[in-house]
C-alpha positions, 0 to 999 in steps of 0.5 A: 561214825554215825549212820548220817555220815555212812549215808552221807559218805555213800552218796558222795561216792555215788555222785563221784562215780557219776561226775567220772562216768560223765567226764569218761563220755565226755573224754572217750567223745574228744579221743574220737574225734582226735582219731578221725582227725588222725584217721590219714596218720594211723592208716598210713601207720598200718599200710607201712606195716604197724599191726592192729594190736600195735597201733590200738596199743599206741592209742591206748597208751596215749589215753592212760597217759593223759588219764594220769596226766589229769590224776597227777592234777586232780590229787592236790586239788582234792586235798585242798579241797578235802583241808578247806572242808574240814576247816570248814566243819571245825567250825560247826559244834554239832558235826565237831562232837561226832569228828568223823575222819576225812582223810586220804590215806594209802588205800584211798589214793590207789583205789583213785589211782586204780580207777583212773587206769580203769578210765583211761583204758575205757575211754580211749579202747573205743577210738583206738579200736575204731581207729585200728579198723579203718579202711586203708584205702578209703582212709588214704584216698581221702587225703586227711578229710577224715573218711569217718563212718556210720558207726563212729557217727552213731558212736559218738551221737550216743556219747552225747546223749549219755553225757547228758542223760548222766549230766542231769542225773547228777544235777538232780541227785547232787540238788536233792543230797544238798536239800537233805543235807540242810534238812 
């Protein structure tokens, strides 16, 4: 493969990342509003004896479960969309000579797979762990209004910022890759 197609490959990576550190945000964001909208369910989970271990477990399992839940649904759009271009470079005479190989393969698929475990601990870890510290009798006097506090505020206003500082990061590199690519 030639160095246009390491580069080319590397970038691709990179903006992958990114586009998961975005959509991790953005997740971890929606789980913790879900868990002050659960704050009364949790608490009262603790006050009946739960532990903070098993409940941060229940949460967490929650997250990875809908991480692969959202894998199980990405990996055949990636195939297609992974068959779609290589139609689309059969086409074009001067990428044809080279015929780089763009295929998932085993590895490929549980690097993904590894990743996405990875993704769904992070981003459920925080809400579950916030969730876990509740104060018990502010959250049960509350009567499910959600007793959120300072720190989840700031929490998810931060969550915010970086989705979006991450947002424009990518909308830049993505535009600046497409104009190197049709130089």
């Amino acid at each position: 493969i030639g160095p246009f197609f390491r580069v080319a490959g590397t970038a691709f990576a990179a903006l992958a990342v990114l586009l998961l550190l975005i959509t991790s945000a953005n997740v971890t964001n929606l789980l913790m509003a879900r868990a002050a909208s659960r704050e009364r369910e949790v608490s009262l989970r603790a006050a009946l004896g739960a532990g903070r271990g098993r409940l941060v477990r229940q949460l967490l399992t929650e997250s990875v479960v809908l991480a692969l839940l959202a894998s199980a649904v990405a990996m055949p759009i990636a195939i297609l969309a992974l068959r779609s271009f290589e139609r689309g470079m059969a086409g074009s005479t001067q990428i044809a000579t080279l015929r780089p190989d763009f295929s998932l393969d085993s590895r490929l698929l549980g690097i993904a797979l590894l990743l996405t475990l990875a993704a769904g601990i992070v981003s459920g870890l925080a809400p579950a762990l916030m969730a876990a510290r509740a104060d018990l009798n502010l959250a049960l006097k509350a009567g499910g209004r959600g007793a959120s506090g300072e720190l989840r505020a700031w929490f998810r206003s931060m969550l915010v910022v970086g989705q979006v500082a991450l947002s424009l990061m990518l909308l830049v590199s993505g535009g600046l890759f497409v104009r190197s690519l049709d130089r």
